[in-house]
MARDO-394591 format. One record per residue (C-alpha): residue number from 1; residue in three letters; x negated, z negated, y. Coordinates in pm, whole numbers. Each point is the difference from the previous one (the first is absolute). Example, Ala and Ser with C-alpha at 12.3 -4.5 7.8 and 13.67 -1.06 7.14 Angstrom:
2
   n res     c1     c3     c2
   1 ala  -1230   -780   -450
   2 ser   -137     66    344
This chain:
459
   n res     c1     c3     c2
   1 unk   6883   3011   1319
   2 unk    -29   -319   -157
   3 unk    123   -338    190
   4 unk   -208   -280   -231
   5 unk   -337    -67     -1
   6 unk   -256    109   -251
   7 unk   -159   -347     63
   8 unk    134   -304   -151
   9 unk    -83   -375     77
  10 unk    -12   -234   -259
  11 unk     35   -363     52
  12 unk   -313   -190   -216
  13 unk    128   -365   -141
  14 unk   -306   -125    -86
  15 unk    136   -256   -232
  16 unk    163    297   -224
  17 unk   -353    161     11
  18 unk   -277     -3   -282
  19 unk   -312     34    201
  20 unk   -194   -142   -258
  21 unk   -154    287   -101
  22 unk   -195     58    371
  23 unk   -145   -353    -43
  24 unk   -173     52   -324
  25 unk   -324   -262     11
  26 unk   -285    168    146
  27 unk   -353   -156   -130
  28 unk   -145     71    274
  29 unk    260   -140    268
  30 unk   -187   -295    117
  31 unk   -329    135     61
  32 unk    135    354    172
  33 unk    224   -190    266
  34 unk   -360   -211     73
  35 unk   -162    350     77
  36 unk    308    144    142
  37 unk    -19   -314    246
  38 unk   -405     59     68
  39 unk     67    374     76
  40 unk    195    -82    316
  41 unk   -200   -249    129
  42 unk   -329    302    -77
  43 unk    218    217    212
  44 unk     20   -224    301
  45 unk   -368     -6     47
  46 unk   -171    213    187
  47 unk   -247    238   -153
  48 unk   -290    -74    270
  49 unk     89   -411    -63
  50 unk   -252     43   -331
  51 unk   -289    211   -110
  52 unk    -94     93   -336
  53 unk   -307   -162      7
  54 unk    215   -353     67
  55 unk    205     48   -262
  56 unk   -332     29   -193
  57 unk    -99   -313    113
  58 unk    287   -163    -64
  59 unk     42     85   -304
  60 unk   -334   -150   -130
  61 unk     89   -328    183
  62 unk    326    -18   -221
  63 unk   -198    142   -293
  64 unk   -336   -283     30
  65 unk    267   -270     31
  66 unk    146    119   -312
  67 unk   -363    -21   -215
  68 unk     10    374     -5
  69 unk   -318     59    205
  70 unk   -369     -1   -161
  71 unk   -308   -246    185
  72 unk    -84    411     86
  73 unk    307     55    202
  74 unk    123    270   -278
  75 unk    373    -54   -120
  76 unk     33    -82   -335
  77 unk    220    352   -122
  78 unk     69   -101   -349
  79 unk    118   -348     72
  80 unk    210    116    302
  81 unk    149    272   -174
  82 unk    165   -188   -288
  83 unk     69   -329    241
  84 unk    233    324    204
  85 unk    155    146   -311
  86 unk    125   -351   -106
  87 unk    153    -96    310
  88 unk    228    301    -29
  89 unk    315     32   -247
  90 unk   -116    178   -291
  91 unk    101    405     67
  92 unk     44    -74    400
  93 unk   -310    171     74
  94 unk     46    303   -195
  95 unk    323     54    135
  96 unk   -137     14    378
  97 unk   -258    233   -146
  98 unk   -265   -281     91
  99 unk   -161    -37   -318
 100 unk   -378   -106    -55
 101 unk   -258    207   -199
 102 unk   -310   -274    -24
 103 unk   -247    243   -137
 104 unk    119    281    311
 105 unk   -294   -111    296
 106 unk    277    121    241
 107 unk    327   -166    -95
 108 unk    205   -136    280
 109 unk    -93   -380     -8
 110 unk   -410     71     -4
 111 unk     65    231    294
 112 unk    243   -246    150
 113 unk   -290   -254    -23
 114 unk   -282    211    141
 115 unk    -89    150    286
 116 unk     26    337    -81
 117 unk    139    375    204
 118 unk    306     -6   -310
 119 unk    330   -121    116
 120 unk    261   -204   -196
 121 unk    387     -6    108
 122 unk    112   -291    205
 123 unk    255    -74   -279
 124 unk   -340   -103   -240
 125 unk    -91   -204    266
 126 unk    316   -188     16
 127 unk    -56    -12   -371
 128 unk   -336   -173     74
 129 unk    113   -195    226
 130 unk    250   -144   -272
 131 unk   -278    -46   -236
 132 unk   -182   -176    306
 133 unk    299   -241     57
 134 unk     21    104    380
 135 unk    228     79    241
 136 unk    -25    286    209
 137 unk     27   -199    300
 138 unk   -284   -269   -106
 139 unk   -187    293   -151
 140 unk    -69    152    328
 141 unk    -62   -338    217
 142 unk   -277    -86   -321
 143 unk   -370     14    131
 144 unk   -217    214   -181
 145 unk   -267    -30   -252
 146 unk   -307   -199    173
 147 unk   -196    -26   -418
 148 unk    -27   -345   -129
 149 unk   -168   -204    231
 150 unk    103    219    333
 151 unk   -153    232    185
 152 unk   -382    -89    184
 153 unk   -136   -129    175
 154 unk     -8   -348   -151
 155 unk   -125   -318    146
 156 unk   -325   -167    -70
 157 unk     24   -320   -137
 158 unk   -341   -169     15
 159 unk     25   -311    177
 160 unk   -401     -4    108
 161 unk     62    376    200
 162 unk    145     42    346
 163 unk    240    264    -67
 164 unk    162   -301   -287
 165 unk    322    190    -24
 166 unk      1    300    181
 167 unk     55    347   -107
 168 unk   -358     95    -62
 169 unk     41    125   -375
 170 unk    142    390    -28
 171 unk     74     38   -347
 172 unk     63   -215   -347
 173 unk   -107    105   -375
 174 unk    307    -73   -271
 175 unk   -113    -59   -312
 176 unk    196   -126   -316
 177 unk    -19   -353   -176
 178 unk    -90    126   -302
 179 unk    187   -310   -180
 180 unk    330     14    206
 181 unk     28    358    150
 182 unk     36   -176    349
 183 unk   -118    169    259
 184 unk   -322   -147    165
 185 unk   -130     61    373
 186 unk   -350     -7     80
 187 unk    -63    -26    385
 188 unk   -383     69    118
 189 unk   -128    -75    346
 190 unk   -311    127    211
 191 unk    -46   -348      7
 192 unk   -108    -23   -363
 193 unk    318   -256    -87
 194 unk    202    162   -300
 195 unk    324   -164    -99
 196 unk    238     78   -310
 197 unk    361    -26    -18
 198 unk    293     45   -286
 199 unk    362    151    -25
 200 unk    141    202    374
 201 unk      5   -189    287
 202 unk    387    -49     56
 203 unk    -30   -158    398
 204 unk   -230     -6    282
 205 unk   -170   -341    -82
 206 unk   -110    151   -344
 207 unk   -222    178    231
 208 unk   -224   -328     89
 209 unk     13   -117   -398
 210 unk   -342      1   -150
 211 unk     65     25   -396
 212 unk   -369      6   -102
 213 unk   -350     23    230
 214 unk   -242    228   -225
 215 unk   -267     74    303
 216 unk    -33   -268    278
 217 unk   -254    200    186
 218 unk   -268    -40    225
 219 unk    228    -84    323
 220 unk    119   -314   -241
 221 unk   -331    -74   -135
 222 unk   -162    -26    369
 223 unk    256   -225    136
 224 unk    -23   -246   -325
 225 unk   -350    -23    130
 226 unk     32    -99    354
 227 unk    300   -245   -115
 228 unk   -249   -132   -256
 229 unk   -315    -27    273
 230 unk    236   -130    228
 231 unk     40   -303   -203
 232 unk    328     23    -61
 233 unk    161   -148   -351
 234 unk    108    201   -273
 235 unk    369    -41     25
 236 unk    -26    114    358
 237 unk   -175    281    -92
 238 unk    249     75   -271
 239 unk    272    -30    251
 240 unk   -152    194    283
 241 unk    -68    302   -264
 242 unk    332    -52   -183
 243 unk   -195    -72   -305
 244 unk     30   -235   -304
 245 unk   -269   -258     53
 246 unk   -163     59   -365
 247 unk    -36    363    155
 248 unk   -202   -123    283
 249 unk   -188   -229   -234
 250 unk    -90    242   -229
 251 unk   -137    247    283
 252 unk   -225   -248    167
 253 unk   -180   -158   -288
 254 unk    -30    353   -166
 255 unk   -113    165    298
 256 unk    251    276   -117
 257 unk   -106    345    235
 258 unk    273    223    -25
 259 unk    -77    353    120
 260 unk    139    240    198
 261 unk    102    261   -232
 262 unk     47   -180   -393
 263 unk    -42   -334   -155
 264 unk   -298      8   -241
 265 unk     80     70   -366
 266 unk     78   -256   -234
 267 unk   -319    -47   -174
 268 unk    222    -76   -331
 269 unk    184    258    -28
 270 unk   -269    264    113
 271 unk   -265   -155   -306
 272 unk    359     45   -242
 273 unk    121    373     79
 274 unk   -410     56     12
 275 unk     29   -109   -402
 276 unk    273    205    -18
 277 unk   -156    339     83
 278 unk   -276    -26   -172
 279 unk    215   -108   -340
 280 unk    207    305     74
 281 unk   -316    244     20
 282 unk   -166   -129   -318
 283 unk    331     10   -176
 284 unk     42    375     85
 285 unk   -355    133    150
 286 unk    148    384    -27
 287 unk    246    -48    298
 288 unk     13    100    348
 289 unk    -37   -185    334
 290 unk    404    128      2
 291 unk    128    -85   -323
 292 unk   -195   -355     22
 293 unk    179    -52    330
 294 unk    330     90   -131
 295 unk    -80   -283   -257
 296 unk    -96   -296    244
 297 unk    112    123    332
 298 unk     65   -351    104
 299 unk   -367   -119    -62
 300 unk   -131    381     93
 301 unk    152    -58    358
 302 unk   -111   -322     28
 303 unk   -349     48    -62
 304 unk     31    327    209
 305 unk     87   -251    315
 306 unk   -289   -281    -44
 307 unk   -267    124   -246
 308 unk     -6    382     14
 309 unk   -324     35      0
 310 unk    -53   -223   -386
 311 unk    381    224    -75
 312 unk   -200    376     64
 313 unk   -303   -163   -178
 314 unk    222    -71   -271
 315 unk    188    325    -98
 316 unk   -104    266   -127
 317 unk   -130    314    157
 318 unk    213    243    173
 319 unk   -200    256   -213
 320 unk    102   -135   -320
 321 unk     71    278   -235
 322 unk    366     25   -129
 323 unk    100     98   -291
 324 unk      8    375    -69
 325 unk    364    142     74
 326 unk    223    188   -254
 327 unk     17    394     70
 328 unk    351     24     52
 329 unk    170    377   -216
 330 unk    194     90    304
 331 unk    100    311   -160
 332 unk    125   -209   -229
 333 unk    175   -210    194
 334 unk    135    288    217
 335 unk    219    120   -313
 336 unk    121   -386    -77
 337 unk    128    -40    376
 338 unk    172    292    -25
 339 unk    179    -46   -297
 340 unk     88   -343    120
 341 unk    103    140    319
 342 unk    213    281   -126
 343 unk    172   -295   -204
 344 unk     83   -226    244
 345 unk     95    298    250
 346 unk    302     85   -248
 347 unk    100   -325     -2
 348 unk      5    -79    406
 349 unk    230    319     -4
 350 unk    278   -179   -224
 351 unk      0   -329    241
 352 unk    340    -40     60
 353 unk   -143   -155    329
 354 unk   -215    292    121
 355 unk   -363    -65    136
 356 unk   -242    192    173
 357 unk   -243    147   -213
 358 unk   -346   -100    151
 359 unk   -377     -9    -73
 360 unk     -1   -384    120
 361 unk    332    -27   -243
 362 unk   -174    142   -317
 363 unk   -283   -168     28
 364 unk    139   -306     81
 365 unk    231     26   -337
 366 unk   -261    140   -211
 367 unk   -290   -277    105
 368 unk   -222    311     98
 369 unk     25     32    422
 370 unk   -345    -79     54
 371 unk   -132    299   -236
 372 unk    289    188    216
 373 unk   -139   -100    319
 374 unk   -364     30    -22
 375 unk    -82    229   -331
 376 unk    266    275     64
 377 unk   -261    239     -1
 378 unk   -141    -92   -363
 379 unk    390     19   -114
 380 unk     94    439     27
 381 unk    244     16   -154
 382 unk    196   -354     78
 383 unk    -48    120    389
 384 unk    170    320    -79
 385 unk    318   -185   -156
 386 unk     17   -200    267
 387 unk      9    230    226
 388 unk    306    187   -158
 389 unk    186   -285    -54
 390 unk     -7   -278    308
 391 unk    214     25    221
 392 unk     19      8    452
 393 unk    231   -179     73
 394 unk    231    324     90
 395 unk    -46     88   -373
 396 unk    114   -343    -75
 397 unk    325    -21    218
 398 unk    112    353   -122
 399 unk    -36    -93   -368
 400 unk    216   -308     55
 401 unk    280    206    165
 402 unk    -56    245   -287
 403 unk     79   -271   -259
 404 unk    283   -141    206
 405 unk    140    374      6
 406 unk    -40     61   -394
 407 unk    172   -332    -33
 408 unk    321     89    219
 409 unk     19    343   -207
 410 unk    -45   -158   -349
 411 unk    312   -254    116
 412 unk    195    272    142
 413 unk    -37   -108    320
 414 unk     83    219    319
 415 unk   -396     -5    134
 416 unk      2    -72    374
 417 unk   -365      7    169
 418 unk    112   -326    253
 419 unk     82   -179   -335
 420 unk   -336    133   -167
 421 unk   -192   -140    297
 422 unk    174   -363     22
 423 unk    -51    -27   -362
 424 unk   -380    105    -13
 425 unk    -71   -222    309
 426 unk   -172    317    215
 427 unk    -12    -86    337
 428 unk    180    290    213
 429 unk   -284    141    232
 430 unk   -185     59   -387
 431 unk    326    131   -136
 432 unk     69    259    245
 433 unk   -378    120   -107
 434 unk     71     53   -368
 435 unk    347    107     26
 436 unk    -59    363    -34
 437 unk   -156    -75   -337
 438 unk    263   -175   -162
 439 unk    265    219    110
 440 unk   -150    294   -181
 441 unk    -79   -267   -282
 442 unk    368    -95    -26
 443 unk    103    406     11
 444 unk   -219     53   -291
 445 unk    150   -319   -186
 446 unk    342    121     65
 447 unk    -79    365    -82
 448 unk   -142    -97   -372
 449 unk    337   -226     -8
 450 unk    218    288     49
 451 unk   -154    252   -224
 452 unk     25   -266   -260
 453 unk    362    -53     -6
 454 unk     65    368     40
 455 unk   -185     77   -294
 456 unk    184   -253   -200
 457 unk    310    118    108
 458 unk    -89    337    -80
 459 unk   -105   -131   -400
């Protein structure tokens, strides 16, 4: 029986210590304690405190504010995604496994921005909320997304009608300055008073700012009227419609009427894009009411809103006969797809990166998915290759574990299934399914092995 202690203490001096070798620099140092710091605060807040939908919303606030945000409401993907990847250390994404694909539809950051079923981890959203410049704590008492000038309704602001201010207008049309990208707001009442505005409104009052009047309307016209019959002078009219007093000058001695739906065409500019169609059909008589649109579309829609009737007089017949189509050899073309499919097929298989070998995919690569799609039929033998070689996406997941497992055996490797499955990014419930499969796979791999080195030995 022994009377000491297996266990001895050792006193550390830490000035006769060289620690310096567990505080090597880490690249990343600054930027992980940031996240490290957001994570706790995350997992104080309650998971009923926000919904996805929020987080949507909020996100496209932070994003608009940031220029990333079309006049259309859609996010600008290729912009955002290299604005992200620069405000990251260069290798910090890839080492969180949180690198971006641009061409994949699904990578994390388009789902992240869209409101989509997919999930994305809460650490990529800490990540985006990095990018985003926000605290977890602001980030959830941010209001959401209204669109650039708010949500409707929006208030009327014709001075000559008696709801002057009120909420009587539902919705707003954004278009885009075609000069400085700005967005611009175009606000129509029942009352016939349209008013224009540029760039977001960024407080209340920009609510009541007129930026340009492009309709006054037949409420406004009346009123200028009776302030007119009334006797009243023109700068008091001007004031009492909130009007320049040219304006009012320039509608009483014109007699301007102003209807209810449109302002008349400019006379101008309708006798000029007139010129211009008629130029366009002389200089090519042998095209379509289509093609000439796509050629003047600006003057074709024009026309189409104040002359249509001189516009249909004007083009040529519906019945026009076209030019006689080229017989397409689809036999022909049957053998050239497949020979450019088997092609391309041997080389999707070497992809160190392994893809999922599709009809959508081989068209897409080969320029040919619309012959794929709709003249499949005319194409025998191309629809028989493709049906040997695309893959389900079962197919798919068991030739990536396949690879993974021919990779481990070429290295040496002791080949553990768990391992196989991390590596070839199968998701377990899909696993479990195709198991059976590569188990007997691996047992045949393993079998070949080992009649291989006994017949060496043997030599």
């Amino acid at each position: 029986m022994t009377t000491n202690s297996r266990i001895e203490y050792i006193r550390f001096e830490l000035k006769q210590m060289n620690l310096s070798t567990i505080y090597e620099a880490d690249p990343y140092k600054e930027i992980s304690l940031q996240l490290s710091k957001q994570a706790y605060k995350l997992l104080q807040v309650p998971l009923h405190r926000i919904s996805r939908k929020e987080v949507e919303l909020k996100y496209r606030k932070l994003l608009r504010e940031k220029h990333l945000l079309t006049v259309s409401n859609r996010i600008r993907q290729k912009v955002l995604n290299q604005m992200f990847q620069i405000s990251f250390s260069k290798g910090f994404l890839e080492k969180y496994e949180s690198d971006l694909d641009i061409e994949n539809e699904y990578n994390w950051l388009k789902v992240i921005t869209r409101n989509t079923k997919r999930h994305v981890h809460p650490f990529r959203h800490l990540l985006m909320l990095y990018f985003l410049e926000q605290d977890v704590d602001d980030f959830i008492k941010l209001n959401t997304d209204v669109g650039t000038f708010g949500r409707g309704p929006f208030p009327c602001l014709n001075k000559a009608a008696p709801h002057y201010q009120k909420l009587v207008i539902p919705t707003v049309e954004v278009t885009r300055d075609f000069k400085t990208n700005a967005p611009i707001g175009t606000f129509s009442c029942s009352c016939g008073f349209v008013y224009a505005r540029k760039d977001p409104d960024q407080s209340p009052e920009d609510r009541l700012r007129v930026g340009r009047v492009k309709q006054f309307g037949h409420a406004w016209q009346e009123k200028l009227e009776q302030l007119a019959n009334v006797g009243l002078s023109i700068r008091a009219i001007a004031r009492e419609l909130g009007v320049d007093s040219k304006t009012v000058k320039r509608y009483l001695s014109e007699d301007v009427e102003i209807s209810k739906s449109e302002v008349a065409a400019n006379q101008g500019l309708l006798a000029q894009y007139k010129q211009d169609i008629v130029k366009l059909i002389k200089q090519f008589p042998q095209l379509s009411r289509t093609a000439l649109r796509a050629k003047c579309e600006k003057q074709y829609i024009y026309l189409y809103r104040h002359d249509k009737e001189w516009l249909i007089d004007v083009l040529p017949s519906r019945n026009k006969k076209q030019e006689p189509t080229k017989i397409v050899n689809w036999s022909k073309r049957d053998q050239e797809y497949m020979t450019r499919i088997k092609k391309l097929y041997k080389e999707l298989l070497q992809l160190e990166k392994p893809v999922r070998v599709t009809r959508s995919l081989i068209g897409k690569r080969l320029g040919i998915l619309a012959n794929l799609e709709h003249h499949l039929e005319k194409l025998p033998k191309t629809e028989k290759l493709l049906s040997d070689i695309t893959e389900s996406v079962q197919q798919f997941q068991i030739r990536r574990c396949c690879k993974v497992i021919d990779k481990m055996l070429l290295e040496d490797n002791q080949v553990l299934l768990w391992k196989v499955q991390r590596i070839a990014a199968v998701k377990s419930h899909h696993f479990y399914e195709i198991k059976p499969y590569l188990e007997h796979y691996l047992q045949q791999k393993q079998d070949v092995k080992n009649n291989e080195q006994t017949t060496s030995k043997t030599e």
